[in-house]
C-alpha positions as CSV (number, residue, x, y, z in Angstrom):
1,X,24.4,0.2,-9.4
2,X,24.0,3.9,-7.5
3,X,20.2,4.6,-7.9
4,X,19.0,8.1,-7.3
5,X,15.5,7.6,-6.2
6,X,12.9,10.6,-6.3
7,X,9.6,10.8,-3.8
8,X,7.5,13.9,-3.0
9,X,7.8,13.2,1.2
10,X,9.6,11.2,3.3
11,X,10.2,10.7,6.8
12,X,8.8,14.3,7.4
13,X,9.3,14.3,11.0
14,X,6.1,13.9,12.1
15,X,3.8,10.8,12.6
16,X,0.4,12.3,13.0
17,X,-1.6,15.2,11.6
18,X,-3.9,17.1,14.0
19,X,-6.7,15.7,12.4
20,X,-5.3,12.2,13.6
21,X,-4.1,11.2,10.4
22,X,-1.1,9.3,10.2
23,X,1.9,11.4,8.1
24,X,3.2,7.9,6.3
25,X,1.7,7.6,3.2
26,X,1.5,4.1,1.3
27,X,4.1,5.7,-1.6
28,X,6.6,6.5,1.3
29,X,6.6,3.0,2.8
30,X,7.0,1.7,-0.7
31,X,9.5,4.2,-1.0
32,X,11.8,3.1,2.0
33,X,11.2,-0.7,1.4
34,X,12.6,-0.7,-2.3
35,X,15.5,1.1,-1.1
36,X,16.2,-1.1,1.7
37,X,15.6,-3.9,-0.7
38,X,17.7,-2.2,-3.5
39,X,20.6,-1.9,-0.8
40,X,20.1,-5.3,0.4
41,X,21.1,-6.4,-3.0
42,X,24.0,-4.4,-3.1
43,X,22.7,-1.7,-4.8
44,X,23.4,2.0,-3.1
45,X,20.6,4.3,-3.0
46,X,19.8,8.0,-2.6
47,X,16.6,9.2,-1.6
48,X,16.0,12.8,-2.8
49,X,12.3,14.4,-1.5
50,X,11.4,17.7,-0.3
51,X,12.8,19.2,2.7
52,X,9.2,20.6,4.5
53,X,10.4,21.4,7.9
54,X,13.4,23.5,9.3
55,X,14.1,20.7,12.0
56,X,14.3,17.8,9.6
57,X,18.5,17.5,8.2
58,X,19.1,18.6,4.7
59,X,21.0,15.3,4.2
60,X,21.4,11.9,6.6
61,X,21.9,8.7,7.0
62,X,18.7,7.1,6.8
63,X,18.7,3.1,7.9
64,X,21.7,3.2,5.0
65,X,19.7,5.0,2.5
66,X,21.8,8.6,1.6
67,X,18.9,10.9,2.4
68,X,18.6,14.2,0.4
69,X,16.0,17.1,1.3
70,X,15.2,19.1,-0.9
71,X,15.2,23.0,-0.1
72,X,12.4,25.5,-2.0
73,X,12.1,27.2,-3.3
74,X,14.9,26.2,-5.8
75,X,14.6,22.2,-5.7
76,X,15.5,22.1,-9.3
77,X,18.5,23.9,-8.9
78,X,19.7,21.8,-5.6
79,X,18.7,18.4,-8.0
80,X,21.6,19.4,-10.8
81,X,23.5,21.1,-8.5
82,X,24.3,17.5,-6.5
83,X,24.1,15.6,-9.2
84,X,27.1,17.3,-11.3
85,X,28.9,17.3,-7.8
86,X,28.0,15.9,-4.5
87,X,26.1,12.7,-6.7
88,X,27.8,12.4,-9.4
89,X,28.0,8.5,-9.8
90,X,24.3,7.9,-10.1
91,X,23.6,5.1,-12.6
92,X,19.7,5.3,-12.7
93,X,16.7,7.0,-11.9
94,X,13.7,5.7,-10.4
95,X,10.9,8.2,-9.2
96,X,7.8,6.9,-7.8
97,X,4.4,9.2,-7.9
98,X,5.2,11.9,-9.9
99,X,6.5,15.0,-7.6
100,X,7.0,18.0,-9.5
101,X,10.7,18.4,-8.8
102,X,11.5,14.9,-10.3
103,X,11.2,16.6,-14.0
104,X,14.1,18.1,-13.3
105,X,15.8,14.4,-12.8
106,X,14.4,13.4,-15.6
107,X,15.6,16.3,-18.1
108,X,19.3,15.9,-16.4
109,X,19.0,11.8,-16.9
110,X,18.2,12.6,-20.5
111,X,20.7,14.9,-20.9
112,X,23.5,12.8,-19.9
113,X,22.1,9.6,-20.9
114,X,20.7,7.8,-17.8
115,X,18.2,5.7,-17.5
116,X,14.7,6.6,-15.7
117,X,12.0,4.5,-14.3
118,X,8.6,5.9,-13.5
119,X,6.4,3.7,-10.9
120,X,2.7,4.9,-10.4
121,X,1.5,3.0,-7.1
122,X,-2.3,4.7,-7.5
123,X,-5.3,5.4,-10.4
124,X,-5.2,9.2,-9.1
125,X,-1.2,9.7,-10.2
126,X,-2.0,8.6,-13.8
127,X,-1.1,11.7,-15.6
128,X,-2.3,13.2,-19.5
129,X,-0.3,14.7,-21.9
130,X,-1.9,18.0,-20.6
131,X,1.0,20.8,-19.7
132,X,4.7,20.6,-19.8
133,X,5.3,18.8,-16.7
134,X,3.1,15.7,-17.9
135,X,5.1,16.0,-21.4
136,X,8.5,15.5,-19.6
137,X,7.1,12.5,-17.5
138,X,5.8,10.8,-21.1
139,X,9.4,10.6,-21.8
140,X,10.8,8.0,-19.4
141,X,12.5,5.1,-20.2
142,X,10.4,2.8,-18.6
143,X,7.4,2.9,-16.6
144,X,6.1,0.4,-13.5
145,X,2.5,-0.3,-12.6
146,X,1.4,-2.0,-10.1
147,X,-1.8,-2.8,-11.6
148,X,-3.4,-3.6,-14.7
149,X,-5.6,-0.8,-14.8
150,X,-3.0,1.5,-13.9
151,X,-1.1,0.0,-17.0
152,X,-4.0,0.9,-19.4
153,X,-3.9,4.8,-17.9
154,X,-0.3,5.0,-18.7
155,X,-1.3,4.2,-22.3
156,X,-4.9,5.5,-22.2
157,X,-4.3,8.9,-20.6
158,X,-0.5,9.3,-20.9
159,X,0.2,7.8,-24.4
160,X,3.1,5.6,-23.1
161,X,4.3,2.8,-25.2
162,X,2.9,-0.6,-24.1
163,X,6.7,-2.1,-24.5
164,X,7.8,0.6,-21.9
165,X,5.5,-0.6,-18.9
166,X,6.2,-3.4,-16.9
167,X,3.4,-4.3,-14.2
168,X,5.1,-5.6,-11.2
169,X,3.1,-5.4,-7.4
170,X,5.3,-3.3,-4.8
171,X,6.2,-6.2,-3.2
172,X,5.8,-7.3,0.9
173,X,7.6,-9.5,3.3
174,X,5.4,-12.4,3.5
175,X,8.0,-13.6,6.2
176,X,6.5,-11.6,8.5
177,X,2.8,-12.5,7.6
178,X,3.1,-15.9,7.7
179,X,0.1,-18.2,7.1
180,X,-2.2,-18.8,10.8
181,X,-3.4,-21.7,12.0
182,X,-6.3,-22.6,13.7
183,X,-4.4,-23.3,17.0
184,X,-2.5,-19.8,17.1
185,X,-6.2,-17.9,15.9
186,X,-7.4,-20.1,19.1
187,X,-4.6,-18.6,21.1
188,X,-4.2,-15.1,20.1
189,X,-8.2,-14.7,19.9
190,X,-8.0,-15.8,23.5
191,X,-4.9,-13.9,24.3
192,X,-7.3,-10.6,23.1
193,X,-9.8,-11.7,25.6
194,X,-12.1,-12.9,22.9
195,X,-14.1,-16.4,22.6
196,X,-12.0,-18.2,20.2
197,X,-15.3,-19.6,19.1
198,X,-16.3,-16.5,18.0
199,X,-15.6,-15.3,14.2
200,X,-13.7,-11.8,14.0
201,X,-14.1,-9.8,10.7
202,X,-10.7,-7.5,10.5
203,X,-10.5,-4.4,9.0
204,X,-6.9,-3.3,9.1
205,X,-6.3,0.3,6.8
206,X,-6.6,3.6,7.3
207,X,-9.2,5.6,8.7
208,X,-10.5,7.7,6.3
209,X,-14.3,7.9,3.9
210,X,-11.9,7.0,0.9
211,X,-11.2,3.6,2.6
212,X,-15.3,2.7,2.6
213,X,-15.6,3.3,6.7
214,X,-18.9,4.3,6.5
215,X,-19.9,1.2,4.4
216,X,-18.3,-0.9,6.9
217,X,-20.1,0.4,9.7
218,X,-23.4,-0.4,7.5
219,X,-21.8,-3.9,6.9
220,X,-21.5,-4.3,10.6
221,X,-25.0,-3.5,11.4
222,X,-26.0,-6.2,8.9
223,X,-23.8,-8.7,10.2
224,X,-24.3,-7.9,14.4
225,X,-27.9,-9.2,13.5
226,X,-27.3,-12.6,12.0
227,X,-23.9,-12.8,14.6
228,X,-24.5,-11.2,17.5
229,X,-21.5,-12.8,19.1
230,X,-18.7,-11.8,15.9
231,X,-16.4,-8.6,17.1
232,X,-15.1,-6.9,14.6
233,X,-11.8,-5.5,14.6
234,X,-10.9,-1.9,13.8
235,X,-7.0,-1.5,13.1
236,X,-5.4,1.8,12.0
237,X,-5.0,5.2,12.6
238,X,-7.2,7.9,10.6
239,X,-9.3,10.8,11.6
240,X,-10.0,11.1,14.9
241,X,-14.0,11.9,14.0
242,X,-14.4,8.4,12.4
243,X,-12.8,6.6,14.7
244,X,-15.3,7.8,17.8
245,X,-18.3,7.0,15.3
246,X,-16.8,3.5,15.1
247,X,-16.6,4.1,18.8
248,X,-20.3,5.2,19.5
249,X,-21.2,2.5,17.1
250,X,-19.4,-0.3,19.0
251,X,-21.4,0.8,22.3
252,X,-25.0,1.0,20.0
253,X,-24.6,-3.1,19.4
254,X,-23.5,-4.5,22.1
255,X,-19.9,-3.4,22.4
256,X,-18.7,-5.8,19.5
257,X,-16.2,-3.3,18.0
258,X,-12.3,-3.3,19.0
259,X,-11.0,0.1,17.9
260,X,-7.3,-0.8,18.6
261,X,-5.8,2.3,16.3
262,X,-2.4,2.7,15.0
263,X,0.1,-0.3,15.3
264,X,3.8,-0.5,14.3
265,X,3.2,-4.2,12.8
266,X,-0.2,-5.3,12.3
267,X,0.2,-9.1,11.7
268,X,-1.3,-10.5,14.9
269,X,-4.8,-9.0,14.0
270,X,-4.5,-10.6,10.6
271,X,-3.7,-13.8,12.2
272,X,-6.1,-13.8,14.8
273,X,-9.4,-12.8,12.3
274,X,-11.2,-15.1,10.1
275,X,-12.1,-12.9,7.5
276,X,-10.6,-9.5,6.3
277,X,-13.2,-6.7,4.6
278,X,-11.8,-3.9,2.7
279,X,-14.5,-2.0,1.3
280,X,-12.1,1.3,0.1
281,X,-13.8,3.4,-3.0
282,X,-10.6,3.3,-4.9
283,X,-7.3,1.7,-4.9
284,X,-3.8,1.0,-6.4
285,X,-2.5,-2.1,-5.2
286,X,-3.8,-2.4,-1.2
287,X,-1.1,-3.7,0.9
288,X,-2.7,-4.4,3.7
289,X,-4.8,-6.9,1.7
290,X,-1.7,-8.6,0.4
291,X,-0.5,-8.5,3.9
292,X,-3.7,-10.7,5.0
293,X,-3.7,-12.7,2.0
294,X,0.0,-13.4,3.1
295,X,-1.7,-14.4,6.4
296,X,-3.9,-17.1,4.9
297,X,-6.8,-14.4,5.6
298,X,-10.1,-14.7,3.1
299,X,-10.8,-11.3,1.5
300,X,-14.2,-9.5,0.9
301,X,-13.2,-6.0,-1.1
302,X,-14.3,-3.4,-3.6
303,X,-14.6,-4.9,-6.8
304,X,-12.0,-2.0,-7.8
305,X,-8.1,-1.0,-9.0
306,X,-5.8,-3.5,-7.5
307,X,-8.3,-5.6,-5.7
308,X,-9.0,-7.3,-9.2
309,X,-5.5,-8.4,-9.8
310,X,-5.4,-10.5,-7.0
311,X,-8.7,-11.4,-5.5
312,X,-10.7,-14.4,-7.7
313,X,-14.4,-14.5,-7.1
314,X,-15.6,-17.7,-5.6
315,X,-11.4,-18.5,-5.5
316,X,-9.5,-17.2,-3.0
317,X,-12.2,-14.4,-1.6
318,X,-14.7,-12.0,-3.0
319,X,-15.0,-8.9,-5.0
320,X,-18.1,-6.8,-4.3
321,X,-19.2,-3.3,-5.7
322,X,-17.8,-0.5,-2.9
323,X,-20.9,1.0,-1.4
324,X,-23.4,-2.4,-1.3
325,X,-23.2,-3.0,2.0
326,X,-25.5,-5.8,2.1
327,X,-23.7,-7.7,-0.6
328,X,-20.5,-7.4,1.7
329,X,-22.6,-8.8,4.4
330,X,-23.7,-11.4,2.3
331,X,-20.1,-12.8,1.4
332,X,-19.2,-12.3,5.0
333,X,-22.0,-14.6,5.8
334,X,-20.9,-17.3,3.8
335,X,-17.4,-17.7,5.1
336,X,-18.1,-17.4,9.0
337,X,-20.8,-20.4,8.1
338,X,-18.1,-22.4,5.8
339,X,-15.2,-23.0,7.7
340,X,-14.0,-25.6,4.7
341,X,-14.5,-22.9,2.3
342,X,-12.7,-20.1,4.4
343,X,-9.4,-22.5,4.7
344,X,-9.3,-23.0,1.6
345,X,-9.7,-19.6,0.4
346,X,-6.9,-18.4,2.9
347,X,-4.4,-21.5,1.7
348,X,-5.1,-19.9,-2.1
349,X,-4.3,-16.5,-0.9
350,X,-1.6,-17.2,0.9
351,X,0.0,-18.9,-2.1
352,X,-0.8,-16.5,-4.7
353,X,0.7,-13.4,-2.3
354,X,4.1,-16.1,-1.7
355,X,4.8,-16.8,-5.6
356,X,3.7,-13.4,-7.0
357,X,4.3,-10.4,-4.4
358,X,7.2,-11.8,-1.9
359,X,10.5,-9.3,-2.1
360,X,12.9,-12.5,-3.1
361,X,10.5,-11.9,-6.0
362,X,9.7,-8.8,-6.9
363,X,12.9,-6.5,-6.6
364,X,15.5,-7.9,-8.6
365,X,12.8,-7.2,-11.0
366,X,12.6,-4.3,-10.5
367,X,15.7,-3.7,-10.6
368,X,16.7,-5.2,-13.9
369,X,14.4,-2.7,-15.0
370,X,15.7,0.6,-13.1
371,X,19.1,-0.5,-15.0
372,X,17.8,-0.8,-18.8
C-alpha cells in the first residue's frame, strides 16, 4: 500500500526555539514513527507538511520516508498538482492533527475514491462542525483516537459516527524501555553519583506551565521535608525561564534537583527512578508516561485525558487532580515507603504498556484501518 501521510510540521530544520523550547512536537514524532513503522511493514510512505523555511528541501529522502514540503502560499494547489502527477499511486490517506492544507487531500481522496483516516493525538485538535474546514474533516472515512475521551469529542463536538472511530494508542518501542531491576537502579543511581539508597522521583516531559511545572515544584517542597535525602530528577528541554526556577529551587533545598535538560533517549532516567510524577493540566495520550510504564516505573499523574486510559488507581499507580499538590505528595509518600507496593505497581505497568501499546501491536492496526 502507498500511503500519503499529511502533518502540519516536520523536521523544520531547527531543534530549539529562542525561548528554549524544543521544535519537535509530540504529533511530529508520532508522525515519523508510524511511517517508519508503516515502511517497516512494507508499506511506502509520503510525508507531505509545510515547507516554513527557504533552507529546508522542497522534497527528500527522509530515513526512507519520500518527504514533501509544501510551498505557500498555494499548498492546495502543490497537493493536487503531485498527486495527479508526481504521486499518482497513492492508495490511502492518513492525516494526523488537522493542518489546514490536508482538506485539500481529503476533497481529492473523495473525488477519486480513496480512503482517508483522521488521527487526533490531543483534546485541543477536536474540532466542531463550525466552518467549512471542520465540515470537510467530518467527512473522513475513518477516524483514530488515542483516547477515550478524545473518541467522545469526535462524536460530541464533531458529530462523527461511533462505527467510524477506532481508539488505538500511538504506539512506543517498549524494546527500548525495558523493565529495571533493582540491581541496574543500584548501578545507574550510582553511576549518576547518587546514593542508591536514596529514592529518585523522575519527571521526564517538557518544560512548559501546561506540563504542571509549577505544581511539581510545590510537590517537591512537600516531599524535601518528609525526604530530605530524595533528588528529584528534572529531564527535558522547555523554556529556559522555568528551568532556572527549577534551578534556583534546587539550590533553596539543599541542592536535591538534577536539571539534566534535553536528551536524545531518555530511558536511563526512567530506569534509574523509583517513581515517575506527571502532573500536566491536560493531555492526549502522554508518551513519556507509557515510556516509564514500559520501564516498570509507578506513575503519580493528573487525573486527566489519556492518563485515565492507562493508569488504575490503587493498580498500577495513581491518578490525582492536576493542581493538588499535596495529594501528589501524598501518593509519592506511599510508594518511596512501600517498596512491595512500588514493584508491583511497575511489574503491572510494564505489562499493560507491552500487551496494549508495543509497535508489533499497534501498527498493523492501524494500518488495516488506513486501507478500509
Amino acid at each position: 500500500m502507498n500511503i500519503c501521510l499529511l502533518i502540519k510540521d516536520f523536521a523544520v530544520g531547527k531543534k530549539f526555539l529562542a525561548d528554549g523550547r524544543p521544535t519537535k512536537s509530540g504529533a511530529e514524532i508520532h508522525g515519523e514513527n508510524h511511517a517508519l513503522q508503516l515502511i517497516k511493514l512494507g508499506h511506502r510512505v509520503t510525508l507531505m507538511t509545510k515547507k516554513r523555511f527557504f533552507h529546508t528541501a522542497a522534497r527528500e529522502n527522509f530515513n526512507g520516508i519520500d518527504l514533501i514540503r509544501l510551498h505557500p502560499p498555494f499548498r492546495w494547489l502543490e497537493i493536487f498538482f503531485r498527486l495527479l502527477t508526481t504521486h499518482n499511486d497513492i492508495d490511502a490517506f492518513y492525516i494526523i492533527g488537522t493542518p489546514k492544507f490536508s482538506v485539500w487531500a481529503i476533497l481529492f481522496a473523495r473525488l477519486f475514491k480513496k480512503p482517508v483516516t483522521l488521527a487526533l493525538t490531543g483534546k485541543a485538535e477536536i474540532f466542531s462542525l463550525n466552518g467549512w474546514r471542520n465540515k470537510i474533516f467530518s467527512t473522513c472515512t475513518n477516524y483514530v483516537a488515542t483516547t477515550k475521551e478524545i473518541r467522545d469529542g469526535f462524536i460530541e463536538r464533531g458529530g462523527i459516527s461511533p462505527e467510524k472511530i477506532s481508539i488505538l494508542p500511538h504506539g512506543i518501542d517498549t524494546k527500548k524501555f525495558p523493565q529495571s531491576n533493582e540491581s541496574q537502579r543500584r548501578e545507574l543511581k550510582i553511576s549518576h553519583g547518587v546514593d542508591p539508597n536514596q529514592k529518585i522521583l523522575l519527571f521526564c516531559a517538557r518544560i512548559v506551565k501546561d506540563k504542571g511545572v509549577d505544581t511539581l515544584q510545590d510537590v517537591w517542597r512537600i516531599l524535601h521535608k518528609k525526604f530530605p535525602d530524595a533528588i528529584l530528577f528534572v529531564v527535558g528541554g522547555g523554556l529556559n525561564e522555568l528551568l532556572d526556577k527549577l534551578r534556583a529551587l534546587s539550590g533553596e533545598l539543599d541542592g536535591s534537583i538534577k536539571v539534566i535538560g534535553e536528551v536524545d533517549n531518555p530511558a536511563e532516567f526512567y530506569r534509574l527512578a523509583d517513581v515517575y510524577i506527571f502532573p500536566s493540566r491536560h493531555e492526549g495520550l502522554p508518551t513519556s508516561l507509557l515510556e516509564a510504564m514500559s520501564s516498570g516505573l509507578p506513575a503519580v499523574t493528573s487525573d486527566i485525558g489519556g492518563c485515565e486510559d492507562v493508569i488504575q488507581n490503587d493498580v498500577n499507580g495513581y491518578r490525582v487532580y492536576s493542581e493538588d499538590a499535596a495529594a501528589f505528595a501524598e501518593k509519592i509518600s506511599i510508594l518511596f515507603t512501600d517498596d512491595e507496593r512500588r514493584k508491583i505497581f511497575g511489574e503491572r505497568a510494564a505489562k499493560l504498556i507491552r500487551e496494549t501499546c508495543d509497535f508489533s501491536i499497534v501498527m498493523p492496526k492501524l494500518a488495516e484501518i488506513i486501507a478500509r
